[in-house]
C-alpha positions as CSV (number, residue, x, y, z in Angstrom):
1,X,82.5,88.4,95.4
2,X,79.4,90.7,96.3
3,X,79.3,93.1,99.1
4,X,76.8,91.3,101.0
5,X,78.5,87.9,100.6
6,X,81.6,89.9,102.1
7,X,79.7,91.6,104.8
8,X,78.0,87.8,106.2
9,X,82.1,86.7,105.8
10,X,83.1,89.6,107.8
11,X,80.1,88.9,110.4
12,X,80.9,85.1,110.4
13,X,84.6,86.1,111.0
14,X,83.8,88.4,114.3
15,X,81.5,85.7,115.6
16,X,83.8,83.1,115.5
17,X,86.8,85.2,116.6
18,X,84.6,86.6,119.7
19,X,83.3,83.0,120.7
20,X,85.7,80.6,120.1
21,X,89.1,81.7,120.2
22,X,90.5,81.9,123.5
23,X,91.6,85.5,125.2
24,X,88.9,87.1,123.2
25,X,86.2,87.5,126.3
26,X,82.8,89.5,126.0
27,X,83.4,90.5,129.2
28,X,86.4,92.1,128.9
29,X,86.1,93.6,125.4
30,X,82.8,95.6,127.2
31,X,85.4,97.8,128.9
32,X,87.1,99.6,125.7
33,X,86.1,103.4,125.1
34,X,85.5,104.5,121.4
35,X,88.6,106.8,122.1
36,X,91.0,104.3,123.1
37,X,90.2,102.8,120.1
38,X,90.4,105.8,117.8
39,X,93.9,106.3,119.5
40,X,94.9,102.9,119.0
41,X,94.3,102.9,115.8
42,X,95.4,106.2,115.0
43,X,99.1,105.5,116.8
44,X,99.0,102.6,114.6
45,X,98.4,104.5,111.1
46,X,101.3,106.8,112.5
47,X,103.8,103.8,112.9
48,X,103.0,102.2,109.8
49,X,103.0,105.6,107.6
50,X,106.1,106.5,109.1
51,X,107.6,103.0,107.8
52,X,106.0,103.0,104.3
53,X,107.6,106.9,103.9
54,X,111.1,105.4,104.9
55,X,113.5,104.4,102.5
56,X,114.4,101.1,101.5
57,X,111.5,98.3,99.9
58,X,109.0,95.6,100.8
59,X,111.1,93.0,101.8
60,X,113.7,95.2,103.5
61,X,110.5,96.6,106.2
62,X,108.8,93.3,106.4
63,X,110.8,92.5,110.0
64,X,109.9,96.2,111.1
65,X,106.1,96.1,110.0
66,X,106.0,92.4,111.7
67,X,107.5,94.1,115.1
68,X,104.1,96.8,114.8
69,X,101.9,94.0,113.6
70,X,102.9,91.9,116.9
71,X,102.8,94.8,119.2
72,X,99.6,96.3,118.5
73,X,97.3,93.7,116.8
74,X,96.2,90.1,118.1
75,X,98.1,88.1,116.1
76,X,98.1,84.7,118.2
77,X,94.8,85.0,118.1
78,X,94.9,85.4,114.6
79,X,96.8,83.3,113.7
80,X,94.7,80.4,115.6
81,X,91.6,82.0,113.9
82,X,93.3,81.4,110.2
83,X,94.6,77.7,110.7
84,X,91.0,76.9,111.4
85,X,90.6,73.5,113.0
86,X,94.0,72.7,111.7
87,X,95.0,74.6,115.0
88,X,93.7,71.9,117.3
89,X,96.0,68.9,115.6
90,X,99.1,70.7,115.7
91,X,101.4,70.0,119.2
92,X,102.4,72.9,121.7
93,X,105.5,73.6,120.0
94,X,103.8,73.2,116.5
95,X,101.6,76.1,117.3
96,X,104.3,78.2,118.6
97,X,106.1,77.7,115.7
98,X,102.9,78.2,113.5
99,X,102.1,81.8,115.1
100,X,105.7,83.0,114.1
101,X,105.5,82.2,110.7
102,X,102.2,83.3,110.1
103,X,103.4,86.4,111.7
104,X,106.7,86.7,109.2
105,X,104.4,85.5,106.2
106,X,101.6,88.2,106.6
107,X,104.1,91.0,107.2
108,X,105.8,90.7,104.3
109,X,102.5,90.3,102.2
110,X,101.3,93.3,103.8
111,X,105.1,95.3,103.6
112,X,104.8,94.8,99.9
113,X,100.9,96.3,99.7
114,X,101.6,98.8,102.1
115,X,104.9,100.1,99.9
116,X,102.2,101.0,96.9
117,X,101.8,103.9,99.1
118,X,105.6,105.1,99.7
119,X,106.4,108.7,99.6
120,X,102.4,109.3,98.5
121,X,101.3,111.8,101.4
122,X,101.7,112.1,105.1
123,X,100.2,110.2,107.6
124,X,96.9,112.9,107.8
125,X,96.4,113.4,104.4
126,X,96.6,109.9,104.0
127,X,94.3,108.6,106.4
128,X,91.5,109.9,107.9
129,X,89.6,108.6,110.8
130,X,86.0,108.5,111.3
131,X,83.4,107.8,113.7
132,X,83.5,105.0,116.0
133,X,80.9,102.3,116.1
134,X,80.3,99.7,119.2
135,X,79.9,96.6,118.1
136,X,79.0,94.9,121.6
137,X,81.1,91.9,122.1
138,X,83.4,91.9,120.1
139,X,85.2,95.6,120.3
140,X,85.0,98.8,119.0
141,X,84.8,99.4,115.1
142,X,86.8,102.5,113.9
143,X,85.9,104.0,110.3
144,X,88.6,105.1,108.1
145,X,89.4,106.3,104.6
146,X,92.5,106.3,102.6
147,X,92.9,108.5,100.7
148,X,94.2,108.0,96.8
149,X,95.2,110.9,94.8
150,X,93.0,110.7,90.9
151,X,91.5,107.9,92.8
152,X,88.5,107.2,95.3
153,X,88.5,107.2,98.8
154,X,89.1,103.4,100.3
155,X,87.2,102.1,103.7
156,X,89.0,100.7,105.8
157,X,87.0,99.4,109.1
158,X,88.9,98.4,112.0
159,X,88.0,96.1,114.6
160,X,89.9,96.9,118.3
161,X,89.2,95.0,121.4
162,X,91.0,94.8,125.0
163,X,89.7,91.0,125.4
164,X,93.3,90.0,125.3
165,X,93.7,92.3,128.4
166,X,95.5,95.0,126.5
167,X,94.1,97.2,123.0
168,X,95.0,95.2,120.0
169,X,93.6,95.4,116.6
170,X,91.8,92.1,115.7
171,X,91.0,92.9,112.0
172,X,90.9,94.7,109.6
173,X,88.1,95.2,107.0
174,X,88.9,96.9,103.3
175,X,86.5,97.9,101.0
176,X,84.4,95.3,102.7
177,X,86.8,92.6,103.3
178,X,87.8,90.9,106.1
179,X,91.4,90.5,106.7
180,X,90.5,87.3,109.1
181,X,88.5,85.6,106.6
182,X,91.1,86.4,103.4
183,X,93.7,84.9,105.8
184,X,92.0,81.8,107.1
185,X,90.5,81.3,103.4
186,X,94.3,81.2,101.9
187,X,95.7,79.2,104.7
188,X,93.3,76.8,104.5
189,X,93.8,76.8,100.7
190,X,97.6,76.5,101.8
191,X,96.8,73.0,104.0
192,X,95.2,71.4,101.3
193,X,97.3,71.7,98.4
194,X,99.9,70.5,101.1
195,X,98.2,67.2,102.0
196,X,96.9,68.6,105.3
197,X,100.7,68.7,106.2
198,X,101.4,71.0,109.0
199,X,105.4,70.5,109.3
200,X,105.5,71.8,105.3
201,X,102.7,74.6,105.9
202,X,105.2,75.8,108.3
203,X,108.1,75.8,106.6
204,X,106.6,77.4,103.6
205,X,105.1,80.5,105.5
206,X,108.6,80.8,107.1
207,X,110.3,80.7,103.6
């Protein structure tokens, strides 16, 4: 995939995520400071550095990175955003059920990335937050590197809005890739090998 085709993604992703889903409001996103951001990201680095440095594996801090996930990125919104318009045939209690095991099935994708990293370097040295870029409608973009020992740095972008009515992450962007579109793109993969089945996408991101 080329970089540009990622950065129209990424665009098309923050579009749709500021316009259509519900609880993201223009309005209310204007009100965020760049250092509100920078600090809600940067709390957020702590909390997940401080888990990847703990003992024990992937699987073992999935339920832990899923209580940070929850907490301090948008993950209704999402998780609406990935079922695409899957979202609008599923019942009330579908959906409810849907958001919590999209919730349990990205944290432990991203528990098992995220252990790579275990033991590597501190918070600080690991991370490294840049400058802050408004980006109107839909939030704040932070800039930040990880840094890889023998290896080069990676950008990571991420995207932090109030529109919810409190500061919560609404993606994240690596090396140019959106972690909205990569998620909608693999459930949506996920729906149609299953027939368009709803009741078995559930059960299989809650396996």
């Amino acid at each position: 995939m080329q970089m540009n085709r990622r950065g129209l993604l990424n665009g098309v992703a923050l579009g749709l995520l500021a316009g259509l889903v519900p609880g993201f409001s223009p309005s209310l996103a204007a009100a965020l400071t760049d250092s509100e951001a920078s600090a809600h990201v940067q709390s957020t680095i702590d909390e997940v550095v401080a888990l990847v440095n703990a003992p024990g594996g992937g699987a073992e801090k999935a339920p832990r990175l899923r209580d940070i996930m929850e907490r301090r990125a948008a993950m209704p919104e999402i998780a609406r955003f990935a079922a695409g318009v899957a979202w609008r045939s599923m019942s009330g209690e579908q959906q409810t059920r849907y958001v919590s095991a999209f919730s349990k099935f990205v944290s432990a994708i991203y528990a098992a990335r995220f252990q790579e990293y275990s033991g590597t370097a501190s918070g600080a040295e690991l991370y490294q937050i840049g400058r802050v870029v408004d980006a109107g409608k839909k939030g704040m973009l932070v800039k930040s590197t990880i840094a890889r020992q023998g290896e080069a740095p990676v950008a990571v972008d991420w995207l932090v809005t109030d529109s919810p009515g409190r500061v919560v992450i609404a993606d994240i962007v690596i090396e140019g890739v959106s972690m909205l579109v990569t998620q909608r793109e693999e459930i949506g993969g996920m729906l149609e090998s299953r027939g368009g089945d709803v009741e078995r996408l559930i059960t299989d991101l809650s396996a």
